[in-house]
C-alpha positions in Angstrom: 54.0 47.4 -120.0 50.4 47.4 -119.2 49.2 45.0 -116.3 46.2 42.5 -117.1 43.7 42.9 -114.9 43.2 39.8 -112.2 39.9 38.0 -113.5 37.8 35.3 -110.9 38.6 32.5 -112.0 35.5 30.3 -112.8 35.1 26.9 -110.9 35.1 25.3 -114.0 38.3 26.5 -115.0 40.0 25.6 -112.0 38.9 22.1 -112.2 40.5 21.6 -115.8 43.8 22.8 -115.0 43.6 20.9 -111.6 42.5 17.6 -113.7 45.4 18.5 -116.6 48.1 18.6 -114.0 47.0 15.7 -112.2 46.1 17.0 -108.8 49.8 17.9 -108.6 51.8 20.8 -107.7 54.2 21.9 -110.7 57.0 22.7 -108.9 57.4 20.3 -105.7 54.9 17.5 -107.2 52.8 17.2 -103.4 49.2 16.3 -104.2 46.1 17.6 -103.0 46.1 14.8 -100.0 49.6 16.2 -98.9 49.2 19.9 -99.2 46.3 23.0 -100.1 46.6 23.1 -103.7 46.1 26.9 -105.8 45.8 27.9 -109.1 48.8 30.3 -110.1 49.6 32.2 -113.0 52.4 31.0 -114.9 53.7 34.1 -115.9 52.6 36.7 -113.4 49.8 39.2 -114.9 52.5 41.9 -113.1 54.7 40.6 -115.5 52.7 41.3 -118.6 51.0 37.2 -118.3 47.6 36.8 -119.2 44.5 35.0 -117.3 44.9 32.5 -120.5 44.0 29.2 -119.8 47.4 27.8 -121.2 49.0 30.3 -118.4 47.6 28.9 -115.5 49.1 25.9 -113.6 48.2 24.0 -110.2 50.8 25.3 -107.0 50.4 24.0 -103.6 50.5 27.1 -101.0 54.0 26.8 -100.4 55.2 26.8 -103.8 53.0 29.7 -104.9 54.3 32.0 -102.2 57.6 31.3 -102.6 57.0 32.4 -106.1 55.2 35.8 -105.9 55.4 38.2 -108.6 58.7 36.4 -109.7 59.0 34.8 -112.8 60.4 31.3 -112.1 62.2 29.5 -114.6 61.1 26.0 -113.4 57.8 26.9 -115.4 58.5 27.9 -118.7 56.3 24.9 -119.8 55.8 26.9 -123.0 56.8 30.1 -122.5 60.0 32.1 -122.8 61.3 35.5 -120.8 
């Protein structure tokens, strides 16, 4: 499997998937007055995910760390293994 390559992603970008998820982390719900909030890949580009818009999704620090390069089941949100 070939690895997408990581992409900068553009300010404006970052903005709609923070707006789309509400300012909320995905996986432990903490907003961005509770916690440093990231943009993360849903499935990892390791993995074969792409820099899609419909693959990205807003993580606090913790949560996205936790994760790594593992694919995490809590965020299939339209996606399959």
């Amino acid at each position: 499997m070939n690895k997408t390559p990581r992409i900068k992603i553009p300010l404006a970008v970052k903005k709609y998937v923070f707006e789309r998820d509400n300012y909320h982390c995905q996986s432990c719900g903490k907003n961005e007055t509770e916690t440093e909030l990231n943009i993360d890949h849903i499935i990892p580009l390791a993995r074969g995910g792409t820099n899609d818009i419909s693959n990205l999704q807003t993580l606090c620090h913790n949560c996205n760390q936790k994760k790594k390069h593992h694919f995490d089941p809590r965020f299939q949100r339209n996606f399959s293994n």
